[in-house]
C-alpha positions as semicolon CSV with decimal commas, in nm:
position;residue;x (nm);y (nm);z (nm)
1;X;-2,601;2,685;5,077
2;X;-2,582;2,332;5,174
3;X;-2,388;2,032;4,992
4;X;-2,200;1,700;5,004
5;X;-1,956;1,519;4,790
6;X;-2,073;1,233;4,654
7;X;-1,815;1,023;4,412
8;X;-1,716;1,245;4,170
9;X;-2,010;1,544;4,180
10;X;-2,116;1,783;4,442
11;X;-2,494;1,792;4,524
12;X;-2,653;2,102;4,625
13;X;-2,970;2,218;4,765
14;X;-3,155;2,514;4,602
15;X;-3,502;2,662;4,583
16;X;-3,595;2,786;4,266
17;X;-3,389;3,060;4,181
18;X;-3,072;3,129;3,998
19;X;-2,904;2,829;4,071
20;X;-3,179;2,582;3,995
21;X;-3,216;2,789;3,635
22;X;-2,864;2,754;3,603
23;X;-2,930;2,322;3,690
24;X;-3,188;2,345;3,429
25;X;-3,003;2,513;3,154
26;X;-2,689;2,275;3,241
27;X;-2,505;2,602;3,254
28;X;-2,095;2,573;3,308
29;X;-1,995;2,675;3,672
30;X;-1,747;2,733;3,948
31;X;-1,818;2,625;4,347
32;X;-1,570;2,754;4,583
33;X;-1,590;2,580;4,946
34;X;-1,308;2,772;5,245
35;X;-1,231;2,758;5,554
36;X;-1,016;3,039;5,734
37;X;-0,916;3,059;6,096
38;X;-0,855;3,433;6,078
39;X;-0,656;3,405;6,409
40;X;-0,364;3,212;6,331
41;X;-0,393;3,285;5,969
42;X;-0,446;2,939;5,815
43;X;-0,681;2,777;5,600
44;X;-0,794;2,608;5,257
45;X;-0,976;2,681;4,989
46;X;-1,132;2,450;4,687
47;X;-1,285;2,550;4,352
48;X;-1,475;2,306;4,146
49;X;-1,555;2,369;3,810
50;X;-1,852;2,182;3,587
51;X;-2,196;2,104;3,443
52;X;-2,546;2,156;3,676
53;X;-2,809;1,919;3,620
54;X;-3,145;1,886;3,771
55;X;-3,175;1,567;3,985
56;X;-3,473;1,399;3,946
57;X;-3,735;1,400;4,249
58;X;-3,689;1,017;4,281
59;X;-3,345;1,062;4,285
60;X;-3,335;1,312;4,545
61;X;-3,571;1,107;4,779
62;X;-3,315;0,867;4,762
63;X;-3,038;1,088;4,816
64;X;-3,181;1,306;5,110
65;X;-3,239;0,958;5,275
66;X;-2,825;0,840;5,222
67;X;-2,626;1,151;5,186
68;X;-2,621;1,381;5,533
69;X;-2,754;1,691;5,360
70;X;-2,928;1,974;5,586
71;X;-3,149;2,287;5,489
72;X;-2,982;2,555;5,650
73;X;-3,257;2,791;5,566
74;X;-3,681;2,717;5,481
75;X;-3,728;2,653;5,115
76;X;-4,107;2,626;4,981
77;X;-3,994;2,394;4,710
78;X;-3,633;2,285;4,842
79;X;-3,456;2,080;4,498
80;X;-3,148;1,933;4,452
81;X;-2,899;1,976;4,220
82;X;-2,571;1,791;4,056
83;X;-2,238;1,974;3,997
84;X;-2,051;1,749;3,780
85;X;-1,727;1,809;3,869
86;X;-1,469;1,841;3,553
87;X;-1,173;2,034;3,697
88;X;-1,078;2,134;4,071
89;X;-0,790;2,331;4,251
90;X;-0,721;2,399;4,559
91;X;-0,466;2,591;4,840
92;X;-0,404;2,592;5,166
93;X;-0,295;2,883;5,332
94;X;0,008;2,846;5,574
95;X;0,067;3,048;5,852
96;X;0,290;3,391;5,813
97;X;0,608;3,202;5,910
98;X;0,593;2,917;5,703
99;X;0,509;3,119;5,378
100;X;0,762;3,109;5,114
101;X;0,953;3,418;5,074
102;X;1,010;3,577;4,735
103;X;1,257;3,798;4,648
């Protein structure tokens, strides 16, 4: 899957499948980008939560021209669509030594 921030929504690229259903329907959702270095056990993760929505194909031309966004896989009919983002959290894991210990 590829994406970028932009302001305050994620944008996505999708064919037509699930996801661009789920843009369509403006269906409630959660994104979850990571990162782990499974070596020295450290890394983050992020989880979005919001609306999809379709982005227009005007729109889009615009946006594939200004936002660095890259197909990471062929699409016949590659779309783009708009997580509106309403809630986020995120962690970062530490390594072993600097976790907190409970007791």
């Amino acid at each position: 899957m590829n994406f970028v921030l932009d302001d305050d929504t994620i944008v996505l690229g999708t064919g037509q499948g699930d996801k661009f259903r789920a843009a369509e329907r403006g269906d409630l959702i959660a994104f979850e980008a990571d990162e782990a270095d499974r070596e020295r056990h450290v890394g983050w993760t992020v989880t979005a939560i919001g609306h999809l929505s379709v982005i227009t194909d005007d729109e889009a031309d615009e946006l594939r021209r200004t936002l660095p966004l890259h197909t990471w896989m062929p699409m016949d009919d590659p779309r783009l669509v708009r997580l509106g983002i309403e809630s986020v959290q995120g962690r970062r894991l530490l390594p072993w030594g600097q976790r907190p210990r409970f007791q």
